[in-house]
C-alpha positions in Angstrom: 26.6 -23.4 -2.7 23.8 -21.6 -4.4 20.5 -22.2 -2.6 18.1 -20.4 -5.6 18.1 -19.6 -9.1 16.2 -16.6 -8.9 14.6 -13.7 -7.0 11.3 -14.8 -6.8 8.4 -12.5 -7.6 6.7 -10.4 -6.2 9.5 -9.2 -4.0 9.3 -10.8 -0.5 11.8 -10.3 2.3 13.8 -13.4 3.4 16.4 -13.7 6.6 18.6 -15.7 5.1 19.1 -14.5 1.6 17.1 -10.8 1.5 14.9 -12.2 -0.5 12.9 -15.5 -1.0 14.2 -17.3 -3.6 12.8 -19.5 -6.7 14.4 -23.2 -5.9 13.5 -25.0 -8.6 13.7 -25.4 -12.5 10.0 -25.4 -13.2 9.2 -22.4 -10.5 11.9 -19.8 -12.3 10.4 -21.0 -15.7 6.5 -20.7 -14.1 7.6 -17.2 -13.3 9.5 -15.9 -16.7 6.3 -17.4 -19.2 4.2 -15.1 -16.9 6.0 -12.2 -17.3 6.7 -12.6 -20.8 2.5 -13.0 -21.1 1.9 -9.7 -19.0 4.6 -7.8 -20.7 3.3 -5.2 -23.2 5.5 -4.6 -25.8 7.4 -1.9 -25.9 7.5 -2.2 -21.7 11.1 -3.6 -21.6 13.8 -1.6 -21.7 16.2 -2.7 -25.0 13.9 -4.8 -26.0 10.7 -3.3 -27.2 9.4 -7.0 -28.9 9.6 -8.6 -26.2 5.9 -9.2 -24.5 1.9 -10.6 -25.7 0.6 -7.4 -24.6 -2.1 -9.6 -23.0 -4.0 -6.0 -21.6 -4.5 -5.2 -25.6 -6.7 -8.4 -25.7 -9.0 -7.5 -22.6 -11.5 -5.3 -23.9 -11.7 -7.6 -27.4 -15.2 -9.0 -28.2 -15.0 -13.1 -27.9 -14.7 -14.6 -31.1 -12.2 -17.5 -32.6 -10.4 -14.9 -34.4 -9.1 -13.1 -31.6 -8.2 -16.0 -29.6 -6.3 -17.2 -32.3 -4.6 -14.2 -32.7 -3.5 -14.0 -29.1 -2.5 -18.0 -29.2 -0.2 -17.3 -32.2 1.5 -14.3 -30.1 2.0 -16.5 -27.4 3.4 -19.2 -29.7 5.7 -16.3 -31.5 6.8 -15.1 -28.3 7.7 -17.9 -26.7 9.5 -19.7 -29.7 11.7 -16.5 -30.0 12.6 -16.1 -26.3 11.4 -19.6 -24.7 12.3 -22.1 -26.9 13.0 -24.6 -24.5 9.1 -24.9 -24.3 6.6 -26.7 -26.5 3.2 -25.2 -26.0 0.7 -28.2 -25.7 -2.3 -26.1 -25.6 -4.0 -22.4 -25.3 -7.0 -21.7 -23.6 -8.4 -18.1 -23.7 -11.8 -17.7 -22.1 -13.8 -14.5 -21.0 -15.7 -14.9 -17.4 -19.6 -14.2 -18.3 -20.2 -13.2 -14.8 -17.4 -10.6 -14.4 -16.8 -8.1 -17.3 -13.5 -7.4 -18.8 -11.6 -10.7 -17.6 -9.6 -12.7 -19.5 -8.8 -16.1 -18.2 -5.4 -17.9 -20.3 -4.7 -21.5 -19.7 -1.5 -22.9 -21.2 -0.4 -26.5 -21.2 3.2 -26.9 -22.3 6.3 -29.4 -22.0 9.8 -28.0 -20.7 11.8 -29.7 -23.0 15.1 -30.4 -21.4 13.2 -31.3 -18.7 11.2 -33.5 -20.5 8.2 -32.0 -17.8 4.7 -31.0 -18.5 3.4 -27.8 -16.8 0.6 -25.7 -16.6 0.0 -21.7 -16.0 -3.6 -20.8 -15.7 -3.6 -16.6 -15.7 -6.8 -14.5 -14.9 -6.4 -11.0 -16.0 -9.2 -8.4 -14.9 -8.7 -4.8 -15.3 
């Protein structure tokens, strides 16, 4: 009888299995759309499309343009190797008060689970 579906990330010891373990559908999914977002391409091994390269983004001036370059990467990305999600919305917002952050909201529906979900990411270098 399986207990997870995946190691979950980061890396935490368990007793029972070695290593805590994502339980549920939505949690595993949660977890692969945020590393596919903080991938840079060119990072994985075999696969050197795979990734938004969300770090290229950080030190871009605000402006429509480049927000909806960086949606349409994350709609690319995920259509090629997620396409079990619809992507409801993107939100990219820079903080005022702290420089180089990059705050990315999406709203999306798993489909087969006919479940909407949210990630909300805050990357600050």
């Amino acid at each position: 009888m399986n207990e997870g579906l995946s190691v979950k990330l980061p890396l935490q010891k368990d007793k029972k299995f070695g290593f805590l373990l994502n339980t549920t559908y939505e949690d595993m999914i949660l977890q692969n759309l945020k590393n596919l977002i903080l991938t840079s391409p060119g990072e994985r091994v075999w696969d050197p499309e795979f990734g938004i390269g969300l770090r290229g983004y950080l030190f871009e001036l605000q402006s429509s343009t480049i927000n909806n370059e960086l949606a349409a990467k994350i709609n690319e990305q995920i259509e090629t190797y997620m396409p079990f999600i619809e992507i409801l919305d993107v939100e990219v917002l820079r903080n005022a008060k702290i420089e180089n952050m990059l705050n990315v909201t999406l709203s999306f529906l798993i489909k087969p689970l006919q479940k909407s979900e949210t990630l909300d990411i805050s990357f600050l270098i």
